[in-house]
C-alpha positions in Angstrom: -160.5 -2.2 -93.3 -158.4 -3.9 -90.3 -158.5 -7.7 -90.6 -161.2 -9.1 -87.4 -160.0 -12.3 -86.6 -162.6 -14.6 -86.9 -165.1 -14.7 -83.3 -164.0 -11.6 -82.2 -167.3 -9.7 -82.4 -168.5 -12.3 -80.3 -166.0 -12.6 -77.6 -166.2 -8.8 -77.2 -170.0 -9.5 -76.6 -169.8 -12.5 -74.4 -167.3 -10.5 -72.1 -169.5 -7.6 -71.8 -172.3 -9.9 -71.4 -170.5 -11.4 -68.3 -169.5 -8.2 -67.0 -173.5 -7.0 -67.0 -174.3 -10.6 -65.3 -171.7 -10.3 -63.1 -172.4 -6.6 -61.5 -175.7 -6.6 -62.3 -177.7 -8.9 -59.6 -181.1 -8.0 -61.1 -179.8 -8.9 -64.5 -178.5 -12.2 -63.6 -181.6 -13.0 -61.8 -183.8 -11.9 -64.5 -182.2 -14.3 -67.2 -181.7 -17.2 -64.5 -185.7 -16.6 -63.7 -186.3 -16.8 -67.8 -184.0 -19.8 -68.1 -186.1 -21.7 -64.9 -189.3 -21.0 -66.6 -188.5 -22.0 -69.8 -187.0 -25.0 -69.6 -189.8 -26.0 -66.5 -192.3 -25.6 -69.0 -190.8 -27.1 -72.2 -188.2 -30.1 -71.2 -185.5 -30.4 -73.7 -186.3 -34.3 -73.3 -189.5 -34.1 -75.3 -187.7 -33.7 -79.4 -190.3 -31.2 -80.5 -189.9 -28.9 -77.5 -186.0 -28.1 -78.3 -187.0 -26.2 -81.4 -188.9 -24.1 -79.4 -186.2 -23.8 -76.7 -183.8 -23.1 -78.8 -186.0 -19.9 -80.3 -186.8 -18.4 -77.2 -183.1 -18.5 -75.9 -182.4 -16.5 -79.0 -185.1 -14.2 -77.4 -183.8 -14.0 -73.8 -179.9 -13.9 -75.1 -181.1 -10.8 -77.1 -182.9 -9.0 -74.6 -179.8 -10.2 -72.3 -177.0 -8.7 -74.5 -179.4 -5.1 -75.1 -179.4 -5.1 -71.4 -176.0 -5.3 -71.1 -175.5 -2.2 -73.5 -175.0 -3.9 -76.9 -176.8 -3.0 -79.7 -178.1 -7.0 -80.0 -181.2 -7.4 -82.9 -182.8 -11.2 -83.1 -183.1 -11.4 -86.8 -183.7 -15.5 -86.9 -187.0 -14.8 -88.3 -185.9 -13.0 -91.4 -182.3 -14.2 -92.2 -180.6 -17.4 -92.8 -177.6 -18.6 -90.7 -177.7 -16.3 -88.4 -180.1 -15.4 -85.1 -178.7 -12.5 -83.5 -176.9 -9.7 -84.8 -174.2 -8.3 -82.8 -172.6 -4.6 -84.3 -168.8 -4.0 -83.8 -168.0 -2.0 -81.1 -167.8 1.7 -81.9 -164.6 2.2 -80.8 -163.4 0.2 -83.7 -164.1 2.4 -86.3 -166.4 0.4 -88.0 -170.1 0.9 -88.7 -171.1 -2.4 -90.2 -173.1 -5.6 -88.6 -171.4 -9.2 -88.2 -173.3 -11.2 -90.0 
């Protein structure tokens, strides 16, 4: 297997995330909507109410990413250090998840 430098998985899906944002106006409005009515209802402020922010970003980020046409899975619940799983793209010849 080709070395991955270290990140990469990521950047690949930040980019295509942007891209989706970017020439997707129902996308961007639906996660700017999301963003509005989380944080309007649970100010980061208050200590107890980032823990909650902070979970359902990894929610709306997922659902975000899928959107966007990768293959995103929120997995906070049932692994350690990590919340989302991003795959590598196919076109890199490899089948495994980032984690």
């Amino acid at each position: 297997m080709a070395s991955i430098q270290r990140f990469t998985v990521e950047r690949h899906a930040f980019a295509q995330l942007k891209r989706g944002v970017e020439s997707d106006a129902g996308l961007k409005q639906e996660i700017e909507y999301a963003l509005d009515q989380l944080l309007g209802r649970f100010a980061t402020s208050v200590r107890e109410n980032r823990f909650v922010v902070g979970g359902a970003l990894e929610v709306i980020l997922t659902a975000a990413l899928r959107a966007a046409g990768i293959d995103a899975e929120d997995v906070g619940i049932s692994e350690e250090r990590i919340d989302i799983r991003i795959p590598f793209p196919a076109h890199w010849g490899h089948s495994c998840f980032l984690i």
